[in-house]
N, C-alpha and C positions, 0 to 999 in steps of 0.2 A: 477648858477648851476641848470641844471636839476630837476624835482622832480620827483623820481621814485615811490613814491607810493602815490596814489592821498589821503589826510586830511593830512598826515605832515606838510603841508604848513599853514593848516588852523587850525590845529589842531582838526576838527569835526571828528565825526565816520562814514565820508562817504560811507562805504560800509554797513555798516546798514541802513541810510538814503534811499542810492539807491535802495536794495534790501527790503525793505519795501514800498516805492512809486511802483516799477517795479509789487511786490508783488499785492497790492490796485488793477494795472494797473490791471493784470489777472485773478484779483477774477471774471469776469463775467463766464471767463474759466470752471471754476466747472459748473456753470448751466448750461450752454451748454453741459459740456459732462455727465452728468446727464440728460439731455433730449435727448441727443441721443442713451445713454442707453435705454431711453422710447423706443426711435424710432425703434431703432435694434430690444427691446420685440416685438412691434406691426407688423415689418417684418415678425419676426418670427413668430406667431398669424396668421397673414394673408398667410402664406404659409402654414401653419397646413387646414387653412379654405380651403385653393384653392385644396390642398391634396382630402381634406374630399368630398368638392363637387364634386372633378372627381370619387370618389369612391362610389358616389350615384350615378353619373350620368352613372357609369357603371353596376350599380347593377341592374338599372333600365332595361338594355338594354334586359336580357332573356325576360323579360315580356312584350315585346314588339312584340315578335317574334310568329307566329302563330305556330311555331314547340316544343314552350313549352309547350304550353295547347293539344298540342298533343303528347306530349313524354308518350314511353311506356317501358313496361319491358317486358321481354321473360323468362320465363321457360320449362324446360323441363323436362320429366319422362324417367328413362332408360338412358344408357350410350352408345348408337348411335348415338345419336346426340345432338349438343351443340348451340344456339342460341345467335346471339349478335343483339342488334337492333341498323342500323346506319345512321334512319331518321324518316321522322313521320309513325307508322306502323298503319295498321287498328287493333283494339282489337277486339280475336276472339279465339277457340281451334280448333285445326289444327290436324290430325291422320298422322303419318308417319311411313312409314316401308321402311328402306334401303335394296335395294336388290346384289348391288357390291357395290364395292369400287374402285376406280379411283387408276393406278395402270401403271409403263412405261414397253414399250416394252424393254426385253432385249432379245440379241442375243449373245451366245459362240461359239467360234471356238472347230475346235477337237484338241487333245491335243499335241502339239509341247514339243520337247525338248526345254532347255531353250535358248540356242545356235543353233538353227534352223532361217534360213532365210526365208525370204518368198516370196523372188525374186521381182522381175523391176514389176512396171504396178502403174496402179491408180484404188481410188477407190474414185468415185460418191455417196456419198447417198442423197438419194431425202426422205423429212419430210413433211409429213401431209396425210391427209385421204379420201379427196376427191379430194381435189387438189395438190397433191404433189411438194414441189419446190427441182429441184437440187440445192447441194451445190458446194461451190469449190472443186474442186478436191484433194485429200490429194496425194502428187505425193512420190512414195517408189521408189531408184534406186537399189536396189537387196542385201542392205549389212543389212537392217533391224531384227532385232529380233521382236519377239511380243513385249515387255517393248517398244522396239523404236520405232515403230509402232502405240501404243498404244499413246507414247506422241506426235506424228506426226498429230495424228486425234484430241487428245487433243488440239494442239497449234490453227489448222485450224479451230476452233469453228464454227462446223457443224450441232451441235444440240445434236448430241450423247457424251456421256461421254465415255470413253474406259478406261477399267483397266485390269488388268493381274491378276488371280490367281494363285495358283499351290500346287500340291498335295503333296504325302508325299513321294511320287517317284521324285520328282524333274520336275516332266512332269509341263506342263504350256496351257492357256488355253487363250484365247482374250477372254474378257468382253464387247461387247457394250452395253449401257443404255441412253435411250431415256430422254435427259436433260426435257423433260415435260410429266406430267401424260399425261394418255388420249389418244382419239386416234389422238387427233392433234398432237403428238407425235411422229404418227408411225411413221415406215422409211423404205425403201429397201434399193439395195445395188448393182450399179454394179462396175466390175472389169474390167477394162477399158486395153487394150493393153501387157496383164499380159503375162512375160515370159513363152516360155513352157517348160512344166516339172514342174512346179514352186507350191509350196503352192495356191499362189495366183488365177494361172490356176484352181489348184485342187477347191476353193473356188467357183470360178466363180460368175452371178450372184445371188444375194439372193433377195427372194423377201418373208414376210410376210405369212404365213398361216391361219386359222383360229385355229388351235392346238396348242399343245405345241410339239417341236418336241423329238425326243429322239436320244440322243449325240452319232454320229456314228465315224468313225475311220479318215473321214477326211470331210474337209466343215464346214459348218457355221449351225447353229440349234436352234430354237425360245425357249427358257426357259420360257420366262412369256411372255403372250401375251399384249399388249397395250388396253387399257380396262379403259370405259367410269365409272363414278360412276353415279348409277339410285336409284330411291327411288318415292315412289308413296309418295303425298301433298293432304288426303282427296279422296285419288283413282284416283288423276290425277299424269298422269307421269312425271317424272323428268329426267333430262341427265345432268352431269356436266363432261368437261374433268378435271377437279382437284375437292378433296374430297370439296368443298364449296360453294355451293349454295347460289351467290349474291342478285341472282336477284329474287329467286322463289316468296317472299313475299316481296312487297314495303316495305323498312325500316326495314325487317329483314336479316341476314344473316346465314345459318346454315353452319354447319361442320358436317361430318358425318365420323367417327372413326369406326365403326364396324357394321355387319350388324345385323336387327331385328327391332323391332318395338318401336315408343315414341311418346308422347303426348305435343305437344307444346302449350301453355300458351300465349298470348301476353295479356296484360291487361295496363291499365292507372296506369301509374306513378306518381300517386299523392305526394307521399313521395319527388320525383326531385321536384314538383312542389312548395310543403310547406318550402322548402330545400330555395329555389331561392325567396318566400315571406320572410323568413325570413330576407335571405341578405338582403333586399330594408330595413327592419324594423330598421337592426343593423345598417346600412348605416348609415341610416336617425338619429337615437338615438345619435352617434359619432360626428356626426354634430352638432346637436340639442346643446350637452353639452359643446362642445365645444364653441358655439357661447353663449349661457348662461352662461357661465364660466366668458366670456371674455368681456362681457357687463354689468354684474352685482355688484350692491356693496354691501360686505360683512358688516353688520353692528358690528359683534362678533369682526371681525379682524381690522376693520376700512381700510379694502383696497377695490381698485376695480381694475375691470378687464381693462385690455390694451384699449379695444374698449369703455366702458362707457361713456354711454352718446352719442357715435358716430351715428349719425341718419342712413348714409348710413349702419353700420351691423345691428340694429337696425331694420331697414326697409327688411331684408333679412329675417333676421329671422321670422321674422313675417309672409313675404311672406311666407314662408317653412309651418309656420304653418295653417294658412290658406290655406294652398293647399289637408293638411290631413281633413280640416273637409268640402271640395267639395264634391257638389253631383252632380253626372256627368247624365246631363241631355239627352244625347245621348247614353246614355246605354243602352241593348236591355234585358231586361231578368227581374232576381230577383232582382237583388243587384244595389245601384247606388251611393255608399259611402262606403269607408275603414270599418268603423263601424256595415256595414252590415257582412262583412265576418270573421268577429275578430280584427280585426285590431282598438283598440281603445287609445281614450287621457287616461294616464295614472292619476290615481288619483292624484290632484294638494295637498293631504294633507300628502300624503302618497310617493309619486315619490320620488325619489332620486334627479332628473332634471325636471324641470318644463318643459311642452311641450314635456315630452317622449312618444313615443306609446309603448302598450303593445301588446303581441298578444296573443289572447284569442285561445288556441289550442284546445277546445274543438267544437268552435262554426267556428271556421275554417274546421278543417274537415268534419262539415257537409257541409260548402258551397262545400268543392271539390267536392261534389254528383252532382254539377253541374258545371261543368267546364266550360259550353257554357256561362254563364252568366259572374262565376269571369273576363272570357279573355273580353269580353265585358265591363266591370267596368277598367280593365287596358288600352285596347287598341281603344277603342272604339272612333271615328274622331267625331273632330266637325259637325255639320249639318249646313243647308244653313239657317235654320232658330234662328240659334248662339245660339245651344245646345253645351256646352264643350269638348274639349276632355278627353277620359279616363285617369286614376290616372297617369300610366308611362310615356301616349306622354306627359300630362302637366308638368310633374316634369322636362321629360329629354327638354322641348322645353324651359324649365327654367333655367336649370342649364346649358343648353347649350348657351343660354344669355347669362348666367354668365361669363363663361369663354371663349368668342369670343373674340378676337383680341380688339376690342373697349368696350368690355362688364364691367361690374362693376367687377371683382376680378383685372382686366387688369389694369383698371382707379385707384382701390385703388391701385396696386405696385406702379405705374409710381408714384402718389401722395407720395408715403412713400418714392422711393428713391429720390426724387427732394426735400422732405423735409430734410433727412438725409445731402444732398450734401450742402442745403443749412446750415444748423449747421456744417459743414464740413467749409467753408469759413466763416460762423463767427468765427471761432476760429481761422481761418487764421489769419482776419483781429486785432483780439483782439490780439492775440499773436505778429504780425507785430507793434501795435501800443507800444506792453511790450517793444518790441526790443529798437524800436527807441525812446523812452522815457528812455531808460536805457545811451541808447548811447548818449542823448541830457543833460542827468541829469550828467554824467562821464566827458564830455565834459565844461560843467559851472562849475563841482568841478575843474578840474582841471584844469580850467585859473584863481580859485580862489583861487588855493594854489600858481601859480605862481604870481599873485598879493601879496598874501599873505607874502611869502617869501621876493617879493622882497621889502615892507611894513618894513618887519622884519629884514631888513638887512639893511634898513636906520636906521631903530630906533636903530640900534646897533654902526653903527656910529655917530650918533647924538649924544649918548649917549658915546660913546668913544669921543670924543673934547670937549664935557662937562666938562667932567674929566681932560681934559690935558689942558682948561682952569682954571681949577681950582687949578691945579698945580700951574698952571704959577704963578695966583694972589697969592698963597702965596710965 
């Protein structure tokens, strides 16, 4: 007979047996996934750090730029005009007085009933001021209202805008407007093949005045002329077709809203500049605590950081620090060290984080009194006779190491996930080896209950003839 459940035969508690040796088998299990716990923290650490150094290595980048140490800010006095600066400006006060304002030709017809046609023909208009270009022709075959008309010139985007108004007689009037200020703007107007009799006829060609004209019973008549905006820059003259003046000062931009007189301001933006020192400081700190965090051992808690002991972050850090107390030997000025301009090691008794910089706000602002020097301490190139580069190109020629394709943040991932993968197959392997020791250990129990049984089933007849010799004899 079969044995259907394997220790019947033998009587043992074979499934505690098994499940106890199986058990023994997979205890390396735990440590393994106990260290790749580790492994996953130190991932993660190491993606925190690779974060941090692109976030210095970008903070780095304004200071690098000679359009920082030359950013400026614009004011102005009076409400004529309005200043934006949108590159390196010269610092200087600037006298201005606006004399127009930039402004589109518009043109009305005399006034149609609203159901009036304006009969067959075309109409040409030609846009600009010294060189006029024709446009397409806007073609009317004679069933047109002003409204339909009006979106005809509209559809044929010709430069001019056309709208319809109308009074309070119901009478109706064509609007054109020159889609740009100025006199690149302007436009004439001919009517091309226009029925006769017709509106259109009556209109004929138009062409610009110098006036405004005054709205007569029929034709076409200049309401606002097309008109440049001027303003004198320190007594030199100015011309813009639209209210805003790009180009009058490198790196400024003005606007001009109304006319009369204003005093414009450009000076050095130091506040952008202390703004953008800062960034690099806080960068730097984030980093800083993070790589001290994760390298150091706590003796109060008795733990350490993921990286402890690890020489490659170890050796980073260090690098970083060492880079704040350079003195950049190709520097041209005052300053040739962070600690010249404020920027110092934080006291080692007093810091929150060993290796923090502080930034002394008081002794910084003085240095901004000389900008020529700070950008020389930031960006300042090596020399042929191997003077250093300034504080930003070394930092970012550093962190840009770091994180190159082959560089050290790169070489620690690949190292973390090859270590991860390989704890990934030992527990393959241990867990394969649980299996098949489970399966090897069920396998001897249970050709040892069938042994067993069948043991037990002679000893049962043995001992039944026993018996029934026993009979006999008596």
């Amino acid at each position: 007979m079969a044995i259907s459940s394997v220790g019947i035969g033998s009587g043992l508690d074979v499934e505690s047996i098994v499940s106890q040796m199986v058990d023994l088998e997979r205890r390396p299990i735990k440590t393994l996934e106990a260290k790749a716990e580790f492994i996953d923290a130190k991932i993660s650490v190491q993606g925190q750090i690779s974060s941090l150094v692109s976030g210095l290595h970008d903070s780095l980048f304004d200071l690098t730029l000679d359009s920082t140490w030359k950013s400026a800010k614009a004011s102005t006095s009076g409400s004529s005009v309005s200043a934006n600066i949108t590159g390196a400006a010269a610092v200087g006060t600037y006298n201005m007085n606006v004399t127009s304002l930039a402004q589109s030709q518009t043109v009305v017809s005399a006034k149609l009933g609203a159901d009036a046609k304006l009969g067959a023909g075309k109409l040409v208009f030609s846009i600009g001021h010294l060189s006029p270009k024709a446009q397409t022709a806007v073609e009317l075959d004679g069933t047109e209202t002003l409204e339909q008309a009006a979106k005809k010139i509209n559809d044929a985007g010709v430069g001019v805008q056309a709208s319809v108004i109308k009074d309070a007689d119901g009478q109706q009037q064509l609007v054109l407007t020159a889609k740009n200020t100025g006199l690149e703007g302007k436009f004439s107007l001919e009517v091309q093949d226009a029925a006769a009799g017709s509106v259109l006829e009556g209109w004929g060609n138009y062409t610009p005045g110098s006036t405004v004209d005054a709205v007569g019973a029929s034709g076409l008549f200049q309401a606002q002329l097309a008109q440049n905006a001027k303003m004198t820059l320190n007594g030199v003259q100015l011309e813009s077709s639209t209210n805003t003046f790009a180009s009058a000062l490198t790196g400024v931009s003005l606007s001009v809203s109304s006319l009369g007189s204003s005093l414009l301001n450009v000076t050095q933006d130091t506040a952008a500049i202390k703004e953008k020192i800062q960034k690099f400081v806080d960068a730097y700190n984030s980093l800083n605590e993070l790589l001290t965090n994760s390298t150091k051992y706590t003796e109060d808690t008795k733990t350490a950081g993921v990286f402890q002991g690890d020489s490659s972050v170890v050796s980073m850090q260090n690098a970083f620090r060492l880079m704040t107390q350079t003195v950049v030997g190709s520097a041209k000025g005052a300053f040739s060290r962070l600690s010249d301009i404020g920027i110092e090691m934080a006291n080692p008794t007093s810091a929150k984080v060993s290796g923090a910089l502080v930034l002394n706000s008081a002794k910084l602002d003085t240095a901004l009194n000389d900008l020529a020097s700070m950008q020389s301490l930031f960006t300042a190139k090596e020399t042929a006779a191997g003077q250093g580069n300034g504080i930003a190109v070394t930092f970012r020629n550093f962190t840009t190491g770091l994180m190159d394709l082959e560089g050290a943040l790169k070489s620690k991932d690949t190292a973390l996930e090859k270590e991860l993968k390989r704890n990934g197959e030992e527990q393959e392997k241990v867990e394969k080896r649980a299996t098949s020791l489970e399966s090897r250990l069920r396998a001897q129990y249970t050709a040892l209950d069938v042994k067993m049984a069948s043991l037990n089933s002679l000893s049962s007849y043995v001992e039944q003839m026993v018996a029934s010799w026993n009979k006999s004899s008596d």
